[in-house]
N, C-alpha and C positions, 0 to 999 in steps of 0.2 A: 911206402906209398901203396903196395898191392895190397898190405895190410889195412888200412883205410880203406879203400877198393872192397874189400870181403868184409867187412864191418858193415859198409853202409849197403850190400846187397843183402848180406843175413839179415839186418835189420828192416831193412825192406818186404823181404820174405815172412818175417816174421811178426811184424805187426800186418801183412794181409792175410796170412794165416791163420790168425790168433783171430781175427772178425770171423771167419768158419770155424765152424765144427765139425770135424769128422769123425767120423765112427765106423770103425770098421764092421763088416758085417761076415762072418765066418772065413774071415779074410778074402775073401770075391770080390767086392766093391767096397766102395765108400758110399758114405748118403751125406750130402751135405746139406745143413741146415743156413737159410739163408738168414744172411743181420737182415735187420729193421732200420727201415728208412725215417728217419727223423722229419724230410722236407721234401717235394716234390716241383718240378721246374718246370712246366713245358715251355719249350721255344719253337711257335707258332710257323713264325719263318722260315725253319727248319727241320719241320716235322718231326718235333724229338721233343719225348718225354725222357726224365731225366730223375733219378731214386739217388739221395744223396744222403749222408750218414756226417756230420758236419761240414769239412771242408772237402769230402771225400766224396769222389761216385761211387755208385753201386753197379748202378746197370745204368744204358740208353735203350732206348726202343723208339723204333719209325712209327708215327703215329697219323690216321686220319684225323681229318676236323670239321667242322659243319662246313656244306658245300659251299657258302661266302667266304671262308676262311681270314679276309683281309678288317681288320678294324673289332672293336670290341661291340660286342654283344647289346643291340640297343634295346629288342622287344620280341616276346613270343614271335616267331615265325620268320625270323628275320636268317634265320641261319646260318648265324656267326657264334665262333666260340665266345665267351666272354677272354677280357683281359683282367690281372690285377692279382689279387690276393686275397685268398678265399680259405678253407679246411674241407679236407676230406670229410665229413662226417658221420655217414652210416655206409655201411656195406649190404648190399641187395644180392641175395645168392640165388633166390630166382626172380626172373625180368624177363625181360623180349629179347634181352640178349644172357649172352655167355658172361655173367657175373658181371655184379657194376658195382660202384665207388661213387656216393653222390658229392659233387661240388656244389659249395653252399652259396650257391650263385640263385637268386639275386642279394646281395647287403645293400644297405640301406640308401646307398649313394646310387645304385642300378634301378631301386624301386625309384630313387624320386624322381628321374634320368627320363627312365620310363612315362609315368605318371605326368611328368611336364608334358608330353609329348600326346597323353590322351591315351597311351598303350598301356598293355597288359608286361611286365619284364620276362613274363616266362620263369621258369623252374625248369627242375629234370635235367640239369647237364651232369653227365656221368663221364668216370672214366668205365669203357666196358670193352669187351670182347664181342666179337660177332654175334651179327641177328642168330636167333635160335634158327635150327635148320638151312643158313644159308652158308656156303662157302664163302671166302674169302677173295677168288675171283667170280665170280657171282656179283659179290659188291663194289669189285673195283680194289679191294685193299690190299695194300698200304696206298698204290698209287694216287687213287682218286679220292677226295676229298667226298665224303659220301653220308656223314650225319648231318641229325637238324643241329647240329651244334655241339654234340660232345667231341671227346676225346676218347677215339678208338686204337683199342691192338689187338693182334690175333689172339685164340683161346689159352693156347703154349705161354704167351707172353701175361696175359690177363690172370693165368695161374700161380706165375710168378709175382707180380702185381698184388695181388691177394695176397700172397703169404708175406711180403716184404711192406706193406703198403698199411696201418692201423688206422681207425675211424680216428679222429684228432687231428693227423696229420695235416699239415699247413701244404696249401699247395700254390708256386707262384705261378701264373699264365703269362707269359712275354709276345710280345709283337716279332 
């Protein structure tokens, strides 16, 4: 039985292992190389963006969201994140803030959505990292919901994001 027991903890150990690289460095430290995130989760209700590599997490991070936060995304100025399913698709290294990630929000069900209603759908929802120059309590973050509708984390976290995070990647947004 303990035998089983150390089986399935070595194994364990070592398929989480085996998704890092380490490399040693004059034997001082390690530098690890972070995997790549296949798909990306926020849950809205729970202020958590979520890096997932099939059925597996990577990372969570506490995240801001447009200061309406409740309901999907109807129209420019409206100040809600959108909902649904979207792709990352370009990466913006400089911006107003600290590195951004564009969601391809509006698709075509958001323009018509809009457009019924006489409105413009908006664009420009990013995942990003803090306004350039301002602090993070400054803005309120993480606690207060404080963009026009993105999806924000601090620079630390937005670094990692970047490196874990490829233009393509599919992103779900949840209620």
């Amino acid at each position: 039985m303990r035998s089983i027991f150390v089986g399935i903890v070595l194994g364990s150990f070592l398929v989480l292992t085996s998704s890092w690289n380490v490399v040693s460095m004059a034997g001082q430290t390690a530098r690890l190389s972070l995997p790549k995130a296949d798909r990306v989760i926020v849950l809205k209700s729970e202020r958590r963006l979520i890096l997932m590599k099939g059925d597996h997490v990577l990372k969570i991070y506490p995240v801001a969201l447009g200061r309406y936060p409740k309901g999907h995304k109807q129209f420019q100025g409206d100040v809600k994140t959108p909902e649904g399913e979207y792709l990352l698709d370009f990466k913006l290294k400089n911006s107003q803030f600290y590195r951004a990630i564009r969601v391809s929000y509006p698709n075509s069900q958001d323009i018509a959505r809009a457009r019924a209603m006489g409105k413009d759908p908006g664009d420009k929802i990013m995942i990003h990292g803090l306004p350039n120059r301002m602090s993070a309590s400054r803005v309120g973050h993480p606690s207060l919901d404080w963009t026009q509708g993105c999806i924000a984390v601090n620079n630390q976290q937005m670094d990692e994001i970047w490196k874990m995070v490829d233009a393509g990647t599919p992103i779900e947004i949840h209620p």
